[in-house]
Structures are given as C-alpha cells and as structure tokens.
TIVEX-445661 format. One record per residue (C-alpha): residue number from 0; residue in one letter; x, y, z. Coordinates in nm, 2 decimals, m for minus. Example, Ala and Ser with C-alpha at 12.3 -4.5 7.8 and 13.67 -1.06 7.14 Angstrom:
REM residues 2
0, a, 1.23, m0.45, 0.78 .
1, s, 1.37, m0.11, 0.71 .
This chain:
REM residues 81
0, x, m1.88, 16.33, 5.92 .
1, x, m2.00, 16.04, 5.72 .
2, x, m2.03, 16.04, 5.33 .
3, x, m2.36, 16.10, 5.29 .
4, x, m2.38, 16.37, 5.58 .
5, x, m2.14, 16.57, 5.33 .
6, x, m2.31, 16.45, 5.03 .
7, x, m2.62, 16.68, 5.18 .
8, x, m2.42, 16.98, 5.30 .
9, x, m2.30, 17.00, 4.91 .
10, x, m2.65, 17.01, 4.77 .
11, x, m2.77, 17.27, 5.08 .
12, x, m2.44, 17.48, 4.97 .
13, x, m2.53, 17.44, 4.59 .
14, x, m2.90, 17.58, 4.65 .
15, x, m2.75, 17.86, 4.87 .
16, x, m2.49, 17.95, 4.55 .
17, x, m2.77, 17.94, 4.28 .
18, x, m2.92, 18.21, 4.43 .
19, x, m2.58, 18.38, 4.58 .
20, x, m2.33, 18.32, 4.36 .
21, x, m2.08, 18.56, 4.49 .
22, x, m2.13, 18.41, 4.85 .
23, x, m1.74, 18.34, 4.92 .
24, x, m1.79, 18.13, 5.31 .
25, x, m2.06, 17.91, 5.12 .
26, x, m1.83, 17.84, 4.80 .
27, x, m1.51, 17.81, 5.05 .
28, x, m1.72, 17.55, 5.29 .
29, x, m1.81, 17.38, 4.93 .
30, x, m1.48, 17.38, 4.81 .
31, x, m1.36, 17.22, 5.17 .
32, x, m1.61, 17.04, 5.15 .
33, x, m1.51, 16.87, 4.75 .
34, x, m1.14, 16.86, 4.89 .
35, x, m1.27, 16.62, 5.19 .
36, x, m1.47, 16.38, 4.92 .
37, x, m1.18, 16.40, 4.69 .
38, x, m1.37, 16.56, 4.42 .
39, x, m1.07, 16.70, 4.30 .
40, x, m1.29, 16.82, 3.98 .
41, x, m1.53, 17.02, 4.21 .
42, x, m1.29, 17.21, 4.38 .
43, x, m1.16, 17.34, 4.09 .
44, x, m1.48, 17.42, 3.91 .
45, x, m1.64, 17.57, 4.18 .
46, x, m1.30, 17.81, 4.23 .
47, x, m1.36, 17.92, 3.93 .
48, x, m1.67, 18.00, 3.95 .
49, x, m1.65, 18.17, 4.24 .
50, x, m1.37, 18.37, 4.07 .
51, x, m1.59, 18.43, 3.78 .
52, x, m1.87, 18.59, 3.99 .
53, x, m1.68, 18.81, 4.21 .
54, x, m1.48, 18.90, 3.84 .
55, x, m1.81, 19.01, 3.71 .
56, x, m1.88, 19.26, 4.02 .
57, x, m1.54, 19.37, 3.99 .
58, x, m1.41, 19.23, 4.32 .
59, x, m1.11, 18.97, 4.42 .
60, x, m1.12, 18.66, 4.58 .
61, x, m1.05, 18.65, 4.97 .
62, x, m0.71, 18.57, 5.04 .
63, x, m0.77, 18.32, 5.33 .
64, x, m0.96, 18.12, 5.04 .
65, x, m0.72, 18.18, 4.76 .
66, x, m0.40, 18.06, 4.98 .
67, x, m0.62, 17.74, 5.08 .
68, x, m0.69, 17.66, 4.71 .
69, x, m0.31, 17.70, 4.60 .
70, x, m0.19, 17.51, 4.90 .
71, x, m0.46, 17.24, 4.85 .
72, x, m0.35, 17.20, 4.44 .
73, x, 0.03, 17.17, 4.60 .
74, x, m0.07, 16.91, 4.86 .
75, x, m0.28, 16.73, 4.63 .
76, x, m0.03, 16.72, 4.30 .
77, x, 0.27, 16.64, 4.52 .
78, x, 0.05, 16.29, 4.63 .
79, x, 0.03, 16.27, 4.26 .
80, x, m0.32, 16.22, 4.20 .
C-alpha cells in the first residue's frame, strides 16, 4: 500500500473512532496501521486511548491486540529507535 493510500485509511479509522471509541478492530487496524508509517507516537497514543475507553466501560483490552502492542514496543526498542 502506498503512503498516501494509508494516509486515508487513518483518517477513515479516525472518523469511525470519534464516534466508536471503544471499537477495538478499528483502533487495532489504526494502531497497525501507525506501526507500518512508523508513527511510533500514534501507536502509543492511540493504545492508550483505546485502553482508556474500554477502562471507562469497565472492560479489558483483547489479548490478540495487547500481545501485538508489547511485541511491537520490543521489536521496535531493540532497533533502537
């Protein structure tokens, strides 16, 4: 997928998550989606928040999404980035 092909699937998952913000496969495609544009910043901010709205509806994060996120933060601090 080119840049700006992903470019527009970030902004169609960010108008999906202002309205759903608890909607874990479109903040996991986001968060993918960050990793694959390097926006290293993104994909922690937007774990968070996805953390922070299924906190607030008592409810956990995934596991298939949280083992992704801590094995994406290993790969990416072990290239030292």
């Amino acid at each position: 997928m080119e840049t700006n092909d992903l470019e527009k699937a970030v902004q169609w998952y960010l108008k999906i998550l202002e309205i759903r913000p608890e909607d874990e496969q479109t903040s996991f495609s986001l968060m993918k989606t960050y990793a694959s544009l390097n926006y290293r910043m993104f994909v922690d901010y937007q774990y968070q928040q996805l953390s922070k709205s299924l906190s607030n509806m008592n409810l956990a994060i995934d596991p298939v999404i949280s083992d992704w996120y801590s094995q994406w933060k290993q790969q990416y601090n072990a290239q030292g980035l």
